[in-house]
C-alpha positions in Angstrom: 0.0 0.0 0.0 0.9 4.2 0.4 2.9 3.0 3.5 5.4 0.9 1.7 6.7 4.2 0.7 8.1 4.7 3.8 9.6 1.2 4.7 12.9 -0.1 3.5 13.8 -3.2 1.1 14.1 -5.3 3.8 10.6 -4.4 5.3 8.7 -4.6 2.6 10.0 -7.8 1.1 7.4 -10.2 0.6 9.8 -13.8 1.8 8.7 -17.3 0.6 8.7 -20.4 2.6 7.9 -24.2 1.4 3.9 -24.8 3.0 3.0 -28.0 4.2 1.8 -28.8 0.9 5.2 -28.6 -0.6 4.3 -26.0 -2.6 5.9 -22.5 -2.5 3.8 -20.1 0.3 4.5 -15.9 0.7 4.7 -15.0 4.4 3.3 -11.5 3.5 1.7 -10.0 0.8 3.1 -6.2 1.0 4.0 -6.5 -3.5 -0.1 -7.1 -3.6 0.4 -9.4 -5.4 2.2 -8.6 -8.3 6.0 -8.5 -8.4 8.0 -7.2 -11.5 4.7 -7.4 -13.2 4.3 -10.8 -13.0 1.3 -12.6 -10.5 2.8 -14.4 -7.8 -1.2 -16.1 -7.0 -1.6 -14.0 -3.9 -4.8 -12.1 -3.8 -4.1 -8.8 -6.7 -4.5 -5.7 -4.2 -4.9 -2.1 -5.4 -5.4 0.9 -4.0 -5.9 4.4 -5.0 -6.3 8.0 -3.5 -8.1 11.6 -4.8 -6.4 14.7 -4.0 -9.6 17.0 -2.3 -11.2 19.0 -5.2 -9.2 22.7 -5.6 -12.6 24.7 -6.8 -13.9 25.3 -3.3 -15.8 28.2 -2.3 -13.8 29.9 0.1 -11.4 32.7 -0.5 -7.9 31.8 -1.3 -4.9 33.7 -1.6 -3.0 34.0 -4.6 -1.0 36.1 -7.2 -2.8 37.8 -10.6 -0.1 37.9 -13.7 1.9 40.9 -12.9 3.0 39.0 -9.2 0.6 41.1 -6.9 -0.9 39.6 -4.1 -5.2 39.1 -4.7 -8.0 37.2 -3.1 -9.7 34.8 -5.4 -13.2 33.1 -4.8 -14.3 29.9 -6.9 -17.6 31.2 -8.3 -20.2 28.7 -10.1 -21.6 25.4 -9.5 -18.8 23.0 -8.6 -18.8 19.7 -6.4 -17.8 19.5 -3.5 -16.4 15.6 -3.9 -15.6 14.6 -7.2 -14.7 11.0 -5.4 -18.0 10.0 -6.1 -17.3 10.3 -9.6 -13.4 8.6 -9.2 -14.5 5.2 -8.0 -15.8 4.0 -11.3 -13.0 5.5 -13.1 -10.5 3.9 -11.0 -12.3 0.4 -11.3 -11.9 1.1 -14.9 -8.4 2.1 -14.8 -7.6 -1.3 -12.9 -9.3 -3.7 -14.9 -8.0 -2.2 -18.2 -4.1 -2.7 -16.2 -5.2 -6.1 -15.8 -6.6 -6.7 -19.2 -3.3 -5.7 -20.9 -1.8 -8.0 -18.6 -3.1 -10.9 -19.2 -3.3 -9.8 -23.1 0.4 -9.2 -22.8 1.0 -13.1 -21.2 -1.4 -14.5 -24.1 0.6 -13.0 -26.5 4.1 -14.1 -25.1 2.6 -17.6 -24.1 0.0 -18.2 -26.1 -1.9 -19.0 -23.2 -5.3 -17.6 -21.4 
């Protein structure tokens, strides 16, 4: 997630360990389950953020074009949260990544 940001290599590695299954097992899943583009059959998890809309209706301080200092006021109809709006476009976003994922591994495979 955001936080991995902030960790270093050695935090955020994702290790692997034999499961009693004999077959390969992640202790973690901080990559979300992708690493170097490629799956590593951990559950896919993405995340993504929406900076607060800038058209708000309160004064703000600024500068006009010759550098002097003003007060500017959004006027009009604006939204207050265009997060609302984001969530499908993010799901959108995100499932067209994944699309030309798995297109991608067709085409080098020839696999589905």
């Amino acid at each position: 997630g955001f936080s991995a940001a902030e960790l270093t290599g050695e935090e955020n590695a994702d290790e692997i360990r034999m499961g009693a299954d004999g077959r390969p097992e992640f202790l973690s899943n901080h990559a979300g389950g992708i690493l170097g583009g490629i799956s590593t059959g951990q559950p896919i998890v993405a995340r993504f953020a929406v900076k607060p809309t800038s058209s708000i209706l309160t004064t703000r301080r600024s500068i006009d074009a010759d550098g002097q200092e003003v007060d500017v006021m959004t006027k009009g109809r604006h939204d207050p949260c265009v997060g609302i709006r984001a969530v499908p476009i993010g799901e959108a976003m995100i499932a067209c990544a994944l699309a030309d994922h798995f297109l991608r591994h067709r085409g080098q495979t020839g696999r589905g």
